[in-house]
Each structure stands twice: as C-alpha cells, then as structure tokens.
MARBA-804801 format. One line per field, with one value per residue (C-alpha): residue number from 1; residue in three letters; x, y, z. Coordinates in steps of 0.001 Angstrom, whole numbers, plus 500000, padded with zeros to 6 digits. Layout:
<sites>
seq	(NUM ...)
type	(ALA ...)
x	(X ...)
y	(Y ...)
z	(Z ...)
</sites>
This chain:
<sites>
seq	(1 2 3 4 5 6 7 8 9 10 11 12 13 14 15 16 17 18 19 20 21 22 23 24 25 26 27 28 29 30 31 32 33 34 35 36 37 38 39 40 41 42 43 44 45 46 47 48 49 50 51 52 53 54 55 56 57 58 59 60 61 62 63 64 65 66 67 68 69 70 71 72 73 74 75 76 77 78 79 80 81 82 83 84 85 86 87 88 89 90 91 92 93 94 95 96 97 98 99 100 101 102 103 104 105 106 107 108 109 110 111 112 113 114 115 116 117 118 119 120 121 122 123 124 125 126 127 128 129 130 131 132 133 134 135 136 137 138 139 140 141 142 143 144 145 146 147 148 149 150 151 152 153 154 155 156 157 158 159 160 161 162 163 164 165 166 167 168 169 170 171 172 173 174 175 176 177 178 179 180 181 182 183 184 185 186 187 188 189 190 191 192 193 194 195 196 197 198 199 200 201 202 203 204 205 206 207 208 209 210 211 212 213 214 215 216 217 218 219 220 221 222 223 224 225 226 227 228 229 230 231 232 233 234 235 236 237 238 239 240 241 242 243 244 245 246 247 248 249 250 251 252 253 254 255 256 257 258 259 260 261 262 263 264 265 266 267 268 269 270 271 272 273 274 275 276 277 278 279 280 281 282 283 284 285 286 287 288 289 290 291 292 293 294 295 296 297 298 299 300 301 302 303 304 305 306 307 308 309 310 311 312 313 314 315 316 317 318 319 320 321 322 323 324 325 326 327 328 329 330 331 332 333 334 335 336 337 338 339 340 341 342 343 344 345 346 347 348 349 350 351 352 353 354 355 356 357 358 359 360 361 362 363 364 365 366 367 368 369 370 371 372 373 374 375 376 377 378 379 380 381 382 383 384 385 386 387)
type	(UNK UNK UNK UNK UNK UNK UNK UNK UNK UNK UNK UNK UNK UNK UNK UNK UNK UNK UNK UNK UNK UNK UNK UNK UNK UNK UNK UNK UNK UNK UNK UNK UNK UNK UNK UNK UNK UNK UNK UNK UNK UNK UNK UNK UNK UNK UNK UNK UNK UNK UNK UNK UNK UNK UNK UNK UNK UNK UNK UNK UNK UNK UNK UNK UNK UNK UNK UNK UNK UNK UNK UNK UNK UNK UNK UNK UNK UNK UNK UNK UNK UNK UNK UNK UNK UNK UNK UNK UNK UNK UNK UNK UNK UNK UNK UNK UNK UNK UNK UNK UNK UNK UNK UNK UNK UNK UNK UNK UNK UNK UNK UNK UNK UNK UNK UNK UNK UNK UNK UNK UNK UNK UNK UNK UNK UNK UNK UNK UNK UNK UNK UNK UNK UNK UNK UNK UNK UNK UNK UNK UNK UNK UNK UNK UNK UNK UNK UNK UNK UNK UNK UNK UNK UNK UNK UNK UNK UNK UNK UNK UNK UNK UNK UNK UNK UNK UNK UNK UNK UNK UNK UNK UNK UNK UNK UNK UNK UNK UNK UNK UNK UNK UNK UNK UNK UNK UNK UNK UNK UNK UNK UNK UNK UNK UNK UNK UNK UNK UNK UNK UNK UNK UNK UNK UNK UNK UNK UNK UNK UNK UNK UNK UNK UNK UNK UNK UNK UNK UNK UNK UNK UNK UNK UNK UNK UNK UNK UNK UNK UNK UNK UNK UNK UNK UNK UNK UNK UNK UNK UNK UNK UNK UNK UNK UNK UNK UNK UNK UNK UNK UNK UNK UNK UNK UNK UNK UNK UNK UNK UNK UNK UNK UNK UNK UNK UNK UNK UNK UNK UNK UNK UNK UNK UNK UNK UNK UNK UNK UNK UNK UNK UNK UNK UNK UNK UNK UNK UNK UNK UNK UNK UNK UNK UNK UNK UNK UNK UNK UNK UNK UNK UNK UNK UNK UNK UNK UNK UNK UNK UNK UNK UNK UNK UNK UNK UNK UNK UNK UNK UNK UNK UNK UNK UNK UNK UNK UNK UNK UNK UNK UNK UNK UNK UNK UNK UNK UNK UNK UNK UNK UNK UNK UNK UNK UNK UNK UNK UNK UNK UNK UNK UNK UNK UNK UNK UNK UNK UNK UNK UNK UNK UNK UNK UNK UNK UNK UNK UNK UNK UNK UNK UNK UNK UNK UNK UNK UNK UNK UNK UNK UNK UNK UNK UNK UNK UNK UNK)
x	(088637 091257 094282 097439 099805 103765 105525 108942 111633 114177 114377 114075 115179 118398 120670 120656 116910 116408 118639 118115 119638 119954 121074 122522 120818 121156 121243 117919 118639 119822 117624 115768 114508 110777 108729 106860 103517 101849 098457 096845 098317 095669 095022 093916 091861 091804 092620 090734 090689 087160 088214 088003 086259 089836 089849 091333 087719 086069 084867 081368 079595 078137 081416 083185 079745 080530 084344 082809 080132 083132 084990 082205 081365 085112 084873 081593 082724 085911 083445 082008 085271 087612 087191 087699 089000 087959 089917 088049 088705 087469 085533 083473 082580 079107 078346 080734 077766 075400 077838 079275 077755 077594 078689 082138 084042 086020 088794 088597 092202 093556 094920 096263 095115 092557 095010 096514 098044 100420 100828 100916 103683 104089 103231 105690 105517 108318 110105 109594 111844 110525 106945 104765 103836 100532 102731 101729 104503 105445 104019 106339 105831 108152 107919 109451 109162 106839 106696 103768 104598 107814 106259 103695 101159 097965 099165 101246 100207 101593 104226 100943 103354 100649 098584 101376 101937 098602 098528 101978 100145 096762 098472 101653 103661 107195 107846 111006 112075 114019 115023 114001 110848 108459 104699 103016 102225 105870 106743 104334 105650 104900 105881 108676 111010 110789 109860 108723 109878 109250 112058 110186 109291 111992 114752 112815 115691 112345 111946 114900 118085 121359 119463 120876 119196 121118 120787 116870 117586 119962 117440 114744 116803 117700 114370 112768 113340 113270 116165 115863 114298 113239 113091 110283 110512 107651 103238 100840 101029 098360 100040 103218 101396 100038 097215 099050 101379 104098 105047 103171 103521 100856 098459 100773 101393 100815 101060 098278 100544 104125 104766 102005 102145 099089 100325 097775 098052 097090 096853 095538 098453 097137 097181 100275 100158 100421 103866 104474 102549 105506 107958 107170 106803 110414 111415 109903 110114 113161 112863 112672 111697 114147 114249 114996 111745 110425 107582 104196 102862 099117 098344 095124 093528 092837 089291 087762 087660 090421 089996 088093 088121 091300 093261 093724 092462 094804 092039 093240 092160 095367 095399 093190 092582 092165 090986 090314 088228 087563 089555 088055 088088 087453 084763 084569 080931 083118 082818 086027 084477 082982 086167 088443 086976 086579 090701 090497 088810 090755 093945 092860 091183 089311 088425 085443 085851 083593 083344 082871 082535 085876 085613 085325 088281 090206 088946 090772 093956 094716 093338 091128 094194 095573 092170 092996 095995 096707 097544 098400 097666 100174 100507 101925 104699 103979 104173 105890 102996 101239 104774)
y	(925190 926076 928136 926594 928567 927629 928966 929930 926918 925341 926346 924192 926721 926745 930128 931370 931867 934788 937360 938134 941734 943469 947007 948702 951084 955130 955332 955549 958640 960606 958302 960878 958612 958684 955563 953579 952807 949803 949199 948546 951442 954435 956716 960283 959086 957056 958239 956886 957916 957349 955029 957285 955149 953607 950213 948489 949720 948014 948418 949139 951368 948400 946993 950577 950921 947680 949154 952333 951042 948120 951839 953346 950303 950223 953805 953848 951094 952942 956081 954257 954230 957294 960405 959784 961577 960793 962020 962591 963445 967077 965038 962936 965201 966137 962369 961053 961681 959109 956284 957809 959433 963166 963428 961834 964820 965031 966803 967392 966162 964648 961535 958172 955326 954028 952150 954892 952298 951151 954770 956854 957979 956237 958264 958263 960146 961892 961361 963121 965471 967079 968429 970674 973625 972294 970016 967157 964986 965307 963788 962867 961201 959236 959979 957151 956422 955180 954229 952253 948797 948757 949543 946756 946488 948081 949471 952160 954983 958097 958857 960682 963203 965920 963638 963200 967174 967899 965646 966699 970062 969525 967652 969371 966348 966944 965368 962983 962340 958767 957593 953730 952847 951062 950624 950307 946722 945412 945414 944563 946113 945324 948902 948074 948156 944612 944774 942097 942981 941619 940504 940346 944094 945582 943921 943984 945321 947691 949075 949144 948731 947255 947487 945157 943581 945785 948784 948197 947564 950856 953158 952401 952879 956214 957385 954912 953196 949881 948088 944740 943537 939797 939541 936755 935994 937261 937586 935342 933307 936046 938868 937767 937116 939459 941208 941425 944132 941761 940976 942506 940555 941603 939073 936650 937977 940127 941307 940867 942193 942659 938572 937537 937036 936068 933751 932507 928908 927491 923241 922115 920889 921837 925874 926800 929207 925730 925900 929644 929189 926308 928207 931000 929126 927723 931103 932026 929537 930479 933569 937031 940468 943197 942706 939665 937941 934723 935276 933382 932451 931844 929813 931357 928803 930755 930196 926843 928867 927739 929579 931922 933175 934235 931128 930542 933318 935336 935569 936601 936665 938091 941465 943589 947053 947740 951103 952483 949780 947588 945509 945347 942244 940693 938021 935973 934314 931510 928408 929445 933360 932395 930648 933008 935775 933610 933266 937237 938146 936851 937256 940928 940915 943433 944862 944577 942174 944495 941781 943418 942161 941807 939582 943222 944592 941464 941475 945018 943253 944064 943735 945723 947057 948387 950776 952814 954891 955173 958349 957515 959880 961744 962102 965001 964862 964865 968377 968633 969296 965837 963512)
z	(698559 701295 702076 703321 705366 704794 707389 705850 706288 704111 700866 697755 695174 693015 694433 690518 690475 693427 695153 698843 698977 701930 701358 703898 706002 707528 711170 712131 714166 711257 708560 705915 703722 702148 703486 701052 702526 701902 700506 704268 706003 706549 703164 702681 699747 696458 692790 689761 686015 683976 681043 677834 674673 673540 671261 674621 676355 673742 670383 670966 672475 674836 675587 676731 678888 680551 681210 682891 684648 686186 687054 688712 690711 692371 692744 694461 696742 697583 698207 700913 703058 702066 699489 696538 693282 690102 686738 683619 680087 679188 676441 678762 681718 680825 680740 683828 686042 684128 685488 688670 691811 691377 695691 693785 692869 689350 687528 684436 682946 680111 680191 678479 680785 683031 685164 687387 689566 686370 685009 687683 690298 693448 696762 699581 703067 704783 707771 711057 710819 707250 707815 705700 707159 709654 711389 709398 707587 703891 700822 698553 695016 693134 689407 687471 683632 681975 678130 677903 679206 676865 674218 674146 671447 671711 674922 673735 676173 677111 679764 681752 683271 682897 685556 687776 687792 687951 691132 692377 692229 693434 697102 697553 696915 696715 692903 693140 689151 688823 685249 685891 684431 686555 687186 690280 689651 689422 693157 696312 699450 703415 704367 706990 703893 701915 698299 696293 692851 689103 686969 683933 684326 685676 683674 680484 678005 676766 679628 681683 679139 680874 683999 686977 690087 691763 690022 690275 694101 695047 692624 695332 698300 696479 697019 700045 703092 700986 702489 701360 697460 697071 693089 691273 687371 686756 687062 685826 682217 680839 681873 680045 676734 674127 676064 679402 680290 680770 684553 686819 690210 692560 690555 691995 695280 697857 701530 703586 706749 707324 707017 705988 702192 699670 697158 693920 693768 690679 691567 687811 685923 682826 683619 683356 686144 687913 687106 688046 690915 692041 690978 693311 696478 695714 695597 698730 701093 703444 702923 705311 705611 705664 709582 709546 710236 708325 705897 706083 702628 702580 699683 698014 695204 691742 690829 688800 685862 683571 679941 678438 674760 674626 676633 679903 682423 684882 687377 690921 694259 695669 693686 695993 696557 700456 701885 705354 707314 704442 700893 697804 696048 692782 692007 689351 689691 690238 692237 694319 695051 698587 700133 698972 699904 703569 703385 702352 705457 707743 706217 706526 710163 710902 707645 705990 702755 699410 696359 693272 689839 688386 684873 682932 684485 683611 680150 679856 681207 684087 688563 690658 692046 689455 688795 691947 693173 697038 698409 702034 705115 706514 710513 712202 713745 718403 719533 722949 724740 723734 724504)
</sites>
C-alpha cells in the first residue's frame, strides 16, 4: 500500500463539472468576518452525544452496547488530549458511567442524534477587533438547518436546536441563524478560507430547494471568511445509497494542512468508489486555494475490504477526527490499517496518530469524524504592553 502525492497541474476535467469561485473579499483592515477554523487548528475541547437506544443503534440490546461502547472509546481517546463534553439523554444518565469514564463530565440533554458533527451548529471565532469581555476573541456559532438529511429514511431526526441553544448558552457563543440547510460533513475547510463543498448535499432539492452554487457560496461568505468554494458531486457510493446520509464529502476528502489535501482512492474497478474516486482527482487537479496557491492531493488507498452485508463498504481513512497534539483515526482490522495510518502520520507531522476501532461506527452510517464536534480555542487579542 502507498500514497501518491499529485502536485496540482493541468487539469483533465470538463469546465461543466466544477466551479472555481472566488468571492470577493473586505479589506483586511476593516474585514469583520467570523473565521472558520479547521479541524487541526488548536480546540478548547470536544463535544459528543451518548447514542440513545434508537433502531439505527441497533435492535438489540447487544448491538446498541456495541454503538456505545464505539462512543466511549472515541471519547476516551479524545479525553486524553483536550476536555471533553459529553451529552446524554435524561433517560440514560444513571447508566452513562458504566460505558464512559466518570473524570468525563456530562449534561444531561435531550437530543435526536449521536452525530453532533452532522446535526449540530458549526463554531466560528471572531476577529480581533470583537472580543468577549477577558480579552479573549469571540465564539461565534453558525446555526444552519437541519431536517434530518432531507428527510431520509430512517434518519428522520430532529432539527436539535435545543442542543445548539443549550451550547450557544453553556460557551457564550454568539448564535448566527442562516436558512440553508447543511451538516458539518458537506464541506471540508483548510481554514485560510477554501471550502471544499458537496453538491449532492447542498443542492439536494430536499434540502436546499432552488438553491444555486452560488447562493450556497455567498450564504457562507455571509457568515465566514470563506472566500473561495471548490464544489465535488458528491461522498462515497454508500453514503449516497439508502443507509447513507446522502453526500457527505469528508469520507472522500480532506485537509491535512492548508494544501495538502487527503483524497480516498479506491484502485479496484469493481467498487464503484473506483469511479468516484477518478472523478474527484479530475476535479481537483489544477486546482488552488483561495490565495492562490496549488493544492497537493495525497492519494490515500481505501482498505482491501470490498463488501460487507449490506454492499460495498464506505470505509475511510481520510475522515479523521484530530485534537490537540494528536488525530484520531479509524481502523478497519484491515490489511491496509498499518500503511495508512503510516501516510496519516506524516501527512499530519507532529501529531500523534490514536487508531480506534471504526467498523461499528460505520455500521451506524456514518465516520469517526462525524461523532465529535470541534469547538476551537479562542486567543486574545495582544495587549499593548506584550507588542
């Protein structure tokens, strides 16, 4: 197994299939926008929600046990790096502490789902010149729409606005309310303003109804220093079918570092993420950042595993969860586990690579990342004294 790194050049795509959309940016002097960290910059802690004993946990009492105890494994690995906070239903809190480290604190909250990454708000930070009152920049949170995947089948959730309040709430995060509907899997961003955004979700006339490109594109720049949106068709063949939640494209890619982009490479023919997998390096190749600068795509092989009992698996090494110091990452007790998680480590240099079992958290549809929700730090602002 290996990675290959394509170092952006010519592209081979057809102009109908991507747009490359700059969008026009504040002086920097007078700039207010909210930034939209990326997954590697330094966080204040992780949030988690305890899966509640739901038909998509499982329908026995073994099978939602193997959901929680997949949970409390990510969340005890996170533990090790930056606080964590763990949401639990009112109905499970005597028991959370059978699965989950009692030094892991919890608040008792209703909710609809255990993937806070898809259902919850997106945190942003503020820019120097708005600070809360210790000096310390804002935290903002951008509260889009959510109606359960577009009304998917069996995944019919909740908007969880009572979460995102409660949150909102318990951090002080200035709540910014934006009729799109999004999830937090849909885009990838490097955090110098590039998104990497899914057509499939985004555009889906069940989610988004008469939605453009560009009206996607100018509804982030409404509330982030995105400047620039590079759109994809799409996730992985799984995600797309009936037990995905239908596009989400950081199981296809994501940023490593500003450039450097992770890209699951599927090379048998007879998957068809083979052919998504193509596709997407088409669409990438020749591209840049919002800056201008060319993006490096690091091929990552998906692992030897081709089906399991419901078709061909979705398995992938690029959807990651990093923290402060380390990234966790999924294995599959698959062949491929050891050299990806080689390409993992030094794609992310000087962070400590965590495997932990993934295969349960796929069986519930969806990545390791999408367990967790990022709330980033927030540095203050220079006083005189220290320039």
């Amino acid at each position: 197994m290996g990675v290959v790194l394509r170092h952006a050049g010519s592209s081979r795509r057809g102009s109908s299939l991507t747009a490359r959309t700059v969008l026009t940016r504040k002086d920097p002097m007078t700039d207010l926008s909210w930034h939209l960290p990326a997954d590697t910059e330094p966080q204040e802690r992780m949030w988690l929600s305890f899966p509640r004993a739901t038909a998509l946990m499982g329908s026995t009492p073994w099978e939602i046990s193997a959901a929680r105890r997949a949970w409390a494994r990510i969340a005890h690995e996170v533990a090790d790096f930056e606080p964590v906070t763990l949401l639990v239903d009112p109905a499970d809190r005597t028991m959370v502490h059978t699965y989950v480290d009692p030094i892991v604190p919890v608040i008792p909250q209703r909710f609809d789902s255990p993937f806070i990454r898809l259902t919850g708000p997106v945190f942003t930070t503020g820019p120097e010149a708005k600070v809360d009152a210790n000096g310390r920049r804002a935290l903002g949170m951008m509260d889009f729409v959510f109606n359960g995947f577009g009304r998917r089948p069996g995944l019919d959730y909740l908007s969880d606005s009572v979460v995102t309040g409660t949150m909102a709430q318990m951090t002080g995060a200035t709540r910014q309310l934006s009729l799109m509907t999004l999830e937090g899997g849909a885009f990838v961003t490097d955090g110098e303003g590039t998104v990497i955004a899914s057509e499939a979700a985004l555009l889906d006339p069940a989610r988004n109804p008469g939605w453009s490109r560009r009206q996607v594109e100018l509804e982030f720049h409404r509330y982030t220093d995105v400047r620039k949106v590079i759109w994809l068709p799409g996730g992985l063949t799984r995600d797309a079918g009936p037990r995905g939640t239908g596009g989400m494209v950081d199981q296809l890619v994501n940023f490593a570092s500003p450039t450097v982009l992770l890209l699951h490479w599927q090379d048998d023919p007879s998957h068809p993420d083979h052919a998504v997998s193509q596709t997407a390096l088409e669409l990438l190749q020749g591209e840049t950042d919002a800056q201008g600068r060319p993006l490096n795509i690091a091929t990552i092989p998906a692992p030897s595993t081709l089906t399991d009992r419901h078709g061909p698996v979705g398995w992938s090494y690029v959807n990651v969860l990093p923290v402060n110091g380390a990234v966790v990452v999924p294995s599959f007790e698959d062949e491929h586990d050891d050299g990806a998680h080689q390409v993992l480590e030094a794609a992310f240099w000087g962070r400590k690579v965590i495997p932990v079992p993934a295969r349960q958290v796929y069986e519930r549809g969806v990545g390791i990342r999408h367990v967790g929700l990022t709330q980033p730090a927030r540095p203050a602002r220079p006083t005189a004294s220290a320039a």
